[in-house]
C-alpha positions as a Markdown table, in Angstrom:
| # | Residue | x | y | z |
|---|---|---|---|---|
| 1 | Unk | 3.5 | -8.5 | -20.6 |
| 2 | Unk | 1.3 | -11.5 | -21.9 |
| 3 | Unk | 1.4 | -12.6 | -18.4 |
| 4 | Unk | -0.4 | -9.1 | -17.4 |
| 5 | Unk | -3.0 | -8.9 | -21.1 |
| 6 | Unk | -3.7 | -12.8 | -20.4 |
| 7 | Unk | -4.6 | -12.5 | -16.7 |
| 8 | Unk | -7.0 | -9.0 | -17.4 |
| 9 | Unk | -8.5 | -10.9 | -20.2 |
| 10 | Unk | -9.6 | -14.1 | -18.1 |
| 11 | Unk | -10.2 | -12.1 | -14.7 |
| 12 | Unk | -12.7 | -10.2 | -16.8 |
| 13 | Unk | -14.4 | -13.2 | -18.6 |
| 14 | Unk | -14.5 | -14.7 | -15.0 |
| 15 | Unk | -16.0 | -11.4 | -13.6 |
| 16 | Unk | -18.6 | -11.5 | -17.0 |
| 17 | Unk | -19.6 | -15.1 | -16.0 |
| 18 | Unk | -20.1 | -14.4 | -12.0 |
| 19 | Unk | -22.1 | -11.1 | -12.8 |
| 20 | Unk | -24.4 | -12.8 | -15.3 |
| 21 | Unk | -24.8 | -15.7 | -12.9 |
| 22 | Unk | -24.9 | -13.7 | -9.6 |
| 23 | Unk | -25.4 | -10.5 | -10.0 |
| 24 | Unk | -23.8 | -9.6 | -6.9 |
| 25 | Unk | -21.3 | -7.2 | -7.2 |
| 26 | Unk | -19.2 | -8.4 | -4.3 |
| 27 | Unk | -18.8 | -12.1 | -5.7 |
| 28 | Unk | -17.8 | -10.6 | -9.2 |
| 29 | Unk | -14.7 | -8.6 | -7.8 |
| 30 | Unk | -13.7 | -11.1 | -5.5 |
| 31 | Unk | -13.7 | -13.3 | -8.5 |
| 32 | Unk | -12.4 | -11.2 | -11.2 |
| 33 | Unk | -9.5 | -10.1 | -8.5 |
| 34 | Unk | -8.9 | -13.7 | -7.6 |
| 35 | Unk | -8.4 | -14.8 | -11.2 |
| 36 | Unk | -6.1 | -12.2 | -12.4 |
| 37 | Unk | -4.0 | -12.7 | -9.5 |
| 38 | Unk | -3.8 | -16.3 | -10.0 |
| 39 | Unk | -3.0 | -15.5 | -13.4 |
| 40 | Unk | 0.0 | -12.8 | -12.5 |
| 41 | Unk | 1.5 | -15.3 | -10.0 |
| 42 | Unk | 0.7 | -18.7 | -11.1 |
| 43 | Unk | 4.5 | -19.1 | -12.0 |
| 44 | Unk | 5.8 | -18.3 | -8.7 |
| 45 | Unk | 2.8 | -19.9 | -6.5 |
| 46 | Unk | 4.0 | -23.4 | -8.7 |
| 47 | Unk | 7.5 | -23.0 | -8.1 |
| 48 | Unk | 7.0 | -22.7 | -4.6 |
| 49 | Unk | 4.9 | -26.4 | -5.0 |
| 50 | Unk | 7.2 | -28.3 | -6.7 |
């Protein structure tokens, strides 16, 4: 569950800073998505690495 709150929390802060730099609404979901995602499967996507 932290996981989940930590990975809305930062994909939305990274979606805040592309929308006040861009203003392009594509770029901020891509970015906001991308984050979050990251976030949610960091753990496994490092596992895999190592």
């Amino acid at each position: 569950m932290r996981r989940f709150l930590l990975g809305l929390i930062l994909g939305t802060a990274g979606s805040g800073i592309t929308w006040a730099a861009t203003e392009h609404p594509t770029w901020t979901a891509v970015i906001g998505i991308t984050v979050a995602v990251l976030v949610w499967f960091g753990e496994f996507i490092l596992d895999d690495l190592t």
